[in-house]
N, C-alpha and C positions, 0 to 999 in steps of 0.2 A: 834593800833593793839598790842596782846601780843610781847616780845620783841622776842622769837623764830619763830614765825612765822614773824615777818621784817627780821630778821635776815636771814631768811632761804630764802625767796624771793631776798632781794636785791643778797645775795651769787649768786644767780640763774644769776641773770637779770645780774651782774659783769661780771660774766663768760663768759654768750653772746655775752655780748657789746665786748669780746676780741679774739670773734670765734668758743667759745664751741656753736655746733650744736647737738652731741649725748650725751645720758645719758642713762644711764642703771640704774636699780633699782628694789633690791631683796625686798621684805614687811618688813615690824618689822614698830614697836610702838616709840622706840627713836627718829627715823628716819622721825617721820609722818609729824614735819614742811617740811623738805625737799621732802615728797612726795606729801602732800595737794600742795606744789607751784609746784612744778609741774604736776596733771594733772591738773593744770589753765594752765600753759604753755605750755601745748601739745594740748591746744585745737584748733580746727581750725580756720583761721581768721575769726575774724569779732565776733569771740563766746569769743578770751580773754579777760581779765581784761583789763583796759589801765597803762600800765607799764608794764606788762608782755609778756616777750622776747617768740620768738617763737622756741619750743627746738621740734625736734625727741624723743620721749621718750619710751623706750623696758622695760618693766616688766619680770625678769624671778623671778620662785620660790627658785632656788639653786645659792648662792652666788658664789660658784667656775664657773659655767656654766655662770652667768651676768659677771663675773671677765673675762672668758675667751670670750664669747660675745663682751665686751669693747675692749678688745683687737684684733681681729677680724675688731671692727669698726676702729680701727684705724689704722691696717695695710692698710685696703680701704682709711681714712685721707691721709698714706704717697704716696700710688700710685696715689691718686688725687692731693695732692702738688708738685708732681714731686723735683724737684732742690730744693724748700723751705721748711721751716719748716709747718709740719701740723700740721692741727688744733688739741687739744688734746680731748679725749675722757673720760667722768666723768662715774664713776660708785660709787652708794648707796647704802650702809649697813645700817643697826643697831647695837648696841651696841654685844659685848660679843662674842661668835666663830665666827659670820656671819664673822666680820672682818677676821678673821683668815681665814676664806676659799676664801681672795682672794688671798692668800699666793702665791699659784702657778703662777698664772696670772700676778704678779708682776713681780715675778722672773725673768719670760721671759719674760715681759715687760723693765724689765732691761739690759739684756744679748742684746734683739733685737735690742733697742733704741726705743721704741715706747711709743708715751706719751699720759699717760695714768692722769688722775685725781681722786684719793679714797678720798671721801667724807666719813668718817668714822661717825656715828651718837654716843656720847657716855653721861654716866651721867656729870653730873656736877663735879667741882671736889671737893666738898664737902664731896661726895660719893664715892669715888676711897679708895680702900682699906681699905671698911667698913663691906664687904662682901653682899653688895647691889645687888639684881639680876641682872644678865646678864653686868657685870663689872670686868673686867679686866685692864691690864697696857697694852692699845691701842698705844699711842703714842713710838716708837721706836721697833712696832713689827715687823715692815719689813728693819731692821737695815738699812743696808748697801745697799740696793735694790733699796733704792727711791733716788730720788735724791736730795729731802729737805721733813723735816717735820713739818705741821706746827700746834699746840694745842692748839686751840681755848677756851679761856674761855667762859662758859653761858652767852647770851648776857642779860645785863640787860637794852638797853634804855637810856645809860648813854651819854653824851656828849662825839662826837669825833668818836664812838663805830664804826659809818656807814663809816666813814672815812677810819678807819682802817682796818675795812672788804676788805673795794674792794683795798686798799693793798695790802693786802695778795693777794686777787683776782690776782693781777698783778704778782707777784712773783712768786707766783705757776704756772701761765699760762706760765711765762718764764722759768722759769726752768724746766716745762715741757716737750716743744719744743727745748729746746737744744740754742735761740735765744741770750743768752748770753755766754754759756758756751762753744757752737757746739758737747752737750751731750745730746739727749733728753731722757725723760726714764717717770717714773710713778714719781708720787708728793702725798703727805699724807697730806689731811687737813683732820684733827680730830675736830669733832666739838662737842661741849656741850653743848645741852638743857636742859629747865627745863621746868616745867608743867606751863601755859596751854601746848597742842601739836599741840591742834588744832586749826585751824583760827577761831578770833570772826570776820573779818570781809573781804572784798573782795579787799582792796584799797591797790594798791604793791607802795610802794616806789616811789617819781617823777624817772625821769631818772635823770641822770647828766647831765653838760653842756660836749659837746666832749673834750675831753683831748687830749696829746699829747700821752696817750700809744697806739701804733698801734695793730690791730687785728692778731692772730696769722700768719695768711694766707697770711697777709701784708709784714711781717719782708721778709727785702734782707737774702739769705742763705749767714750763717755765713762761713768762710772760714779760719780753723785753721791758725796758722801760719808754712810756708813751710818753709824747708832752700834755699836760696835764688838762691844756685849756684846749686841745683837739678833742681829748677824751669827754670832756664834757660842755662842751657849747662850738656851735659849728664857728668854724676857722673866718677869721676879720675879710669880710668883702663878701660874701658868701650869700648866693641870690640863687633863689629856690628856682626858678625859672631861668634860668640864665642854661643855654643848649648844653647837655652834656652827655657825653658816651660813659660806659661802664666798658671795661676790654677785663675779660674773662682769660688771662694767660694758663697755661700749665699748672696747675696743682690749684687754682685759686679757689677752690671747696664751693660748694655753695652757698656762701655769703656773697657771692659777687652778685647771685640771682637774687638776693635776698634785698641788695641797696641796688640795685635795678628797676623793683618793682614795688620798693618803698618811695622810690623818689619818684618814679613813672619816665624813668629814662631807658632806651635803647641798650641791648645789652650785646657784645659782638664778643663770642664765648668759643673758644678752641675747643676740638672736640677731647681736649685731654684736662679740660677744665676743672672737669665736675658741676657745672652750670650751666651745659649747655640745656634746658629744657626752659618750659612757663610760656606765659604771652608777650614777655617781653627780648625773646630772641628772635633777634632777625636774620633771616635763614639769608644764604648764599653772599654775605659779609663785607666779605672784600672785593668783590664785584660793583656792589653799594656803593663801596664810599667816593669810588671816584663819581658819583651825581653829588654826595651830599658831605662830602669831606669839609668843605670847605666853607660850613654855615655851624661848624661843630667850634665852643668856646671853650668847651671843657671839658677834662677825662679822669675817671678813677679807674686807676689801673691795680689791677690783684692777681698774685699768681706770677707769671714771667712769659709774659709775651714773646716768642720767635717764631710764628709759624706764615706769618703774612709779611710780604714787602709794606702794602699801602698801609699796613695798620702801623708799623715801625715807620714809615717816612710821618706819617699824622702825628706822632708821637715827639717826632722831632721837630714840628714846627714852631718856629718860632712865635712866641706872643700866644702859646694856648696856655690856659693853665691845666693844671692837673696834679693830682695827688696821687701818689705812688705808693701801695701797702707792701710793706717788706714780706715776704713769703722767710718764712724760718726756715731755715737750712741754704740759704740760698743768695746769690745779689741782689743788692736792691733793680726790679724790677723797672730801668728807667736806662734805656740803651743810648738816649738821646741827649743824658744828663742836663733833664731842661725841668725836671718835675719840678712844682713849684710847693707842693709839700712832700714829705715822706714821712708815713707813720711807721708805729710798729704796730700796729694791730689798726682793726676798723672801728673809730668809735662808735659810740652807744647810738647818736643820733644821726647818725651816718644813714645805718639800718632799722630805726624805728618807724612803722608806722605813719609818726606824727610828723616824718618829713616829707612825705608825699606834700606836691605843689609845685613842679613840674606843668611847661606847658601840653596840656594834652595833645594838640596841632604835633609838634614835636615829635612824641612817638609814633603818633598817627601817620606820618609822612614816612620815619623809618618802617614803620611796620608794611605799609602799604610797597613801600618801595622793595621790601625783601619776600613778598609774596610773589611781586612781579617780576623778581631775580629768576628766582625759582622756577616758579611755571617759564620765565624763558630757556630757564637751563635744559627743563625736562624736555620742550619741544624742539631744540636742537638735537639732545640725545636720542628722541627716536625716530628722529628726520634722518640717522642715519644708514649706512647700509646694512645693517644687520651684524657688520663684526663688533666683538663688544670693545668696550674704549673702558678706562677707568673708571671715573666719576658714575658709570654704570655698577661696576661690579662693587665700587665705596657703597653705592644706595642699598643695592640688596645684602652684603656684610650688615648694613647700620638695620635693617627691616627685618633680620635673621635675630634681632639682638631686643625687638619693640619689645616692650611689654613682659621683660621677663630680668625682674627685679636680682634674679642670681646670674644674672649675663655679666661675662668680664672679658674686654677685648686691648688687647696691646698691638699697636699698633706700628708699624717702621715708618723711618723717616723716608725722605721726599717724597715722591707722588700719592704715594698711601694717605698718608695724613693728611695731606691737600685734596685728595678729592674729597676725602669724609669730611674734611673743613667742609666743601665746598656744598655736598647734599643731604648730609646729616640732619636728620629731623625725629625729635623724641619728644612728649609732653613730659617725660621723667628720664631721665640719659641712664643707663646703664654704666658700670664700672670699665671707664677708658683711660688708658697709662701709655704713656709711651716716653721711651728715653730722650727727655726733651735738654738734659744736662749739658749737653754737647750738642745733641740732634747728630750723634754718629750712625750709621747702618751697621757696625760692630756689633755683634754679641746680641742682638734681638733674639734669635732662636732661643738660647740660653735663658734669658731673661725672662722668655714667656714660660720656661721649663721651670725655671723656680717661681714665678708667681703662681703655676697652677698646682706645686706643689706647696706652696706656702699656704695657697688659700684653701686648698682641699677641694676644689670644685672645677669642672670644666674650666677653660682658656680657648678661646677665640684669637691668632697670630692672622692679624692681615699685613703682608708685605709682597715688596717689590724682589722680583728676579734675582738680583743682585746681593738686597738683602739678606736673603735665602740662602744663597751661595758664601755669601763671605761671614757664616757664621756655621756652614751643613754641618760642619762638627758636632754641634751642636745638639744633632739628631742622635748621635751617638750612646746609649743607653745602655748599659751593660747587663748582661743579662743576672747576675745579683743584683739591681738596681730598681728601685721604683717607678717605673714610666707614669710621667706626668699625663693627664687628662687635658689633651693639647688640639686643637685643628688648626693647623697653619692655612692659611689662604694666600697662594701665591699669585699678584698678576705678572703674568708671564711675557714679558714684553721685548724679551729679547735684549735687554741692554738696559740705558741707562738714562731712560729718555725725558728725565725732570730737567735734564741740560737744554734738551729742546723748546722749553718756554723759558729760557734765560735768554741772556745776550746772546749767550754761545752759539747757541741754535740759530741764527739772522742768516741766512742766504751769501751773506761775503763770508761767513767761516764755514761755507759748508763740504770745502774742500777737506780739512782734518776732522771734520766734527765727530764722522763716523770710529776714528779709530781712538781720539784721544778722549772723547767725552763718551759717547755711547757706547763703546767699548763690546760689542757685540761676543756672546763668549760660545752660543753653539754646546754647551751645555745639556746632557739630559738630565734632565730632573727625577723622570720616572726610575731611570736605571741606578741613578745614584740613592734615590729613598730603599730598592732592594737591594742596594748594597748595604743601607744600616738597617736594614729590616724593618723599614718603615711601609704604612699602608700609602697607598697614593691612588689619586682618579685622575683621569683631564677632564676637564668640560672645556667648550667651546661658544656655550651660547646659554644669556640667559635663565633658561628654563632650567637646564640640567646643575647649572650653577645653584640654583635656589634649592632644587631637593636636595644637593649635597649639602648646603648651609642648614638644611632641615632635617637631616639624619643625626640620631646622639651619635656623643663624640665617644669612642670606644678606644682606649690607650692614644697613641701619639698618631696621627693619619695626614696626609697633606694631600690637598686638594690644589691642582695647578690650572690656574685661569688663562688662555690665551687671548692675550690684547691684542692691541694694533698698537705699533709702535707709529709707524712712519706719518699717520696723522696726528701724532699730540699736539704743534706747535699752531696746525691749522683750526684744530679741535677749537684749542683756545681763544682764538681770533675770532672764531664766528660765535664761541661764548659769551667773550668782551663785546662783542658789535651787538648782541642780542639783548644780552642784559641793558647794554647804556640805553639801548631805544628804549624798551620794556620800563624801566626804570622813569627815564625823562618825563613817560605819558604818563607813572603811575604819579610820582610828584605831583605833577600838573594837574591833575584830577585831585589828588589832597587837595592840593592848595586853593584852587576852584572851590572842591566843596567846603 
């Protein structure tokens, strides 16, 4: 066979052999060995080649959308590996921008630790800096983002060549998965074809005989190195009573619920936690703390906090202490760079039992104070006129989700997340992810298309307008293609209206505010879902909202919520004034009794 076309299969059949199951891939011409081999290897048993691995293969037309797609499959990879390293997830370009537009998808494949695989297809290097169409400097375009890069010369058939491929094969697939480093992220192999592109014949590569490198799915999870005397006797100064918060960030599993309610501390848990449930979550959070922020001595932080201002300014204060548990794949968890330990894992006696001794007054005041949050929230929200507001439609999303242990909801960044921050209440939280890497509005559609195809089971997408829009591509499904098991939930708000509870939104910038922050875009949604031939409802109220979140989900369907934009900023104001009262009295009644 031509040598790009060997080339391009064994890469394939490598990858298999080491647990790659999904692949994504956008069209182009560069790229056609790597696509001709695989749809041979997406074909159903009995119909492949012999040598050819059996891969999942998703076609999309827009490179950012297949980029954020891959990523998606692989956040499904990490909730399927649990405690081990997951399998990684390949995604195919061609040469010249395609590459460049998986830019985004990396980025927050890197931030998140999710591994990812970019198969980049480019010319030869002959042709690099000849002004050659669709050729660019590929290799080093995602600097610091991936976590190795590796630039494949054109293969030519030479002696050794197959040897070295499935090399690479191996190093990439480990450095992918984090299995040497305990870093997993996205990997760049850049490859170079030359003409032919196309297969002269049907016969892939023999296999190899089995080797000693294990399949991704196989590696024991690696386990940084800890300091020795943390792992086994609590850290010098260290007073069981002495006030302390648990902050429950992104990914932080549920061990964060576990040394919460071993020690009988307060636990303030994002809804992308995995912790958010038990008795020791105090519901409506970050409203709290401005009562009791400031009788707090000390914090165990796990996971990567970004979704609250007051929890990040606590964080930064000066004189608290705190210990910061490194999240694998990821920064250390400490934006404030003030933590006064940082592990690599939770010790032993962190989360036993036997450290409970905690003062009880303590959670009794957080707890009492977050029930109080609460019921103020709720009696502002139906003190209103009947149009629905956010924080309404987050509650009935998060009550559509109770009690039903295969529920998985992805969630968009700003207001979505913040209200589900803000009403979210579960005794056992369902499966909640969101792209917290970046915290970009990029590529969500996408994302929740491969996690509900990764995980094989319905997906829940609750996001904002905007969201929506700046990913519709996303809806885009081919009709050869597997339509994911998807309900988007759109609040519909016209714009961009999380600007509105920042500075931006304050009454002396309310001259520009509308065109540069809120960005109003007049958009139909309706028309646009039967342009990609998607299902779509409107509700307007409530009721109609809850049956639709109570209908199964049948192929891809988007359900669009009309909010009220123009009161968010007010919304919030009589939120804050509600809760601080509600709160102060609930205190004061603790501490009394």
């Amino acid at each position: 066979m031509n040598p790009s076309t060997g080339a391009a299969r064994l890469l394939l059949q490598a990858l298999a052999d080491l647990g790659v199951r999904h692949v994504v891939l956008a069209p182009g011409s560069r790229s056609a060995p790597l696509a001709h081999a695989l749809a041979q290897a997406a074909r159903p048993d009995g119909e492949r080649p012999d040598g050819a691995p059996a891969l999942d293969l998703h076609v999309r037309i827009d490179e950012r959308a297949a980029g954020f797609l891959a990523l998606g499959l692989a956040r499904a990879a990490v909730v399927q590996a649990g405690v081990g390293p997951a399998a990684p997830v390949a995604v195919v370009t061609t040469s010249g921008s395609a590459v460049a537009n998986l830019h985004p998808a990396v980025v927050e494949a890197h931030h998140a630790g999710l591994p990812l695989l970019l198969l980049t297809a480019d010319r030869p290097h002959e042709l690099r800096g000849s002004g050659a169409n669709q050729t660019t400097e590929q290799p080093g375009m995602f600097a610091r983002a991936v976590r190795m890069t590796f630039d494949i010369s054109a293969p030519t058939g030479r002696a050794g060549e197959s040897a070295h491929l499935r090399k690479v094969a191996e190093e990439a697939v480990a450095a992918a998965t984090g299995t040497a480093s305990g870093d997993p992220g996205p990997v760049h192999l850049n490859l170079a074809y030359r003409e032919p592109l196309v297969p002269d014949d049907d016969a892939w590569p023999p296999r190899p005989l089995p080797t000693r490198v294990p399949r991704a799915t196989e590696v024991a999870p690696l386990r940084l190195s800890a300091d020795a005397k943390a792992a086994d006797r609590p850290l010098r100064g260290w007073a069981a009573d002495e006030p302390t918060l648990v902050v429950a960030g992104d990914g932080a599993g549920r061990v964060a619920r576990e040394v919460a309610e071993a020690n009988g501390w307060p636990l303030l848990a994002e809804p992308s936690s995995g912790a958010r449930g038990g008795p020791n979550a105090i519901r409506a959070y970050r409203l709290v703390l401005g009562a009791l922020a400031d009788d707090v001595r000390r914090v165990v932080v796990l996971g990567r906090p970004t979704l609250s201002r007051p929890v990040s300014a606590l964080l930064a204060r000066r004189g608290l202490r705190s210990i910061a548990v490194v999240h694998q794949g990821s920064a250390t968890p400490d934006a404030g760079r003030g933590a006064t330990y940082v592990l690599s894992r939770v010790p032993d006696w962190l989360r036993a039992p036997a450290a409970a001794g905690g003062d009880p007054a303590w959670l009794d005041r957080w707890r009492a104070a977050g029930e109080a949050a609460a019921d103020a929230v709720r009696g502002v929200i139906d003190a209103g006129d009947g149009a629905l507001v956010g924080p309404q439609v987050a509650a009935l999303v998060a009550e559509s989700l109770r009690g039903r242990p295969d529920g998985a909801l992805l969630v968009g960044a700003s207001n979505p997340l913040r209200d589900l921050d803000l009403v979210a209440e579960w005794a056992e939280p369902p499966l909640v992810l969101a792209n917290r890497g970046l915290s970009g509005i990029d590529g969500t559609l996408s994302t929740a298309s491969g996690l509900a195809l990764g995980l094989g089971r319905p997906i829940t997408a609750y996001v904002g307008d905007l969201t929506f829009l700046h990913d519709a591509g996303g809806l885009l499904v081919g009709p050869l293609e597997r339509r994911p098991e998807l309900r988007v939930v759109v609040a519909h708000d016209a714009g961009g209206s999380v600007f509105a509870t920042l500075e931006h939104g304050e009454p002396a910038h309310e001259r520009g505010f509308e065109r540069v922050f809120a960005t109003p875009h007049g958009a139909d949604l309706g028309a646009l879902c039967a342009g990609y031939g998607v299902d779509h409802v409107r509700v307007d109220d409530a009721d109609a909202l809850a049956r639709a979140l109570a209908a199964p989900v049948v192929g891809t369907q988007v359900v669009e919520v009309t909010v009220d934009r123009a009161g968010r900023r007010t919304l919030h104001a009589r939120l804050a004034e509600a809760v601080h009262e509600a709160v102060q009295g609930a205190v004061h009644d603790a501490v009394q009794g």
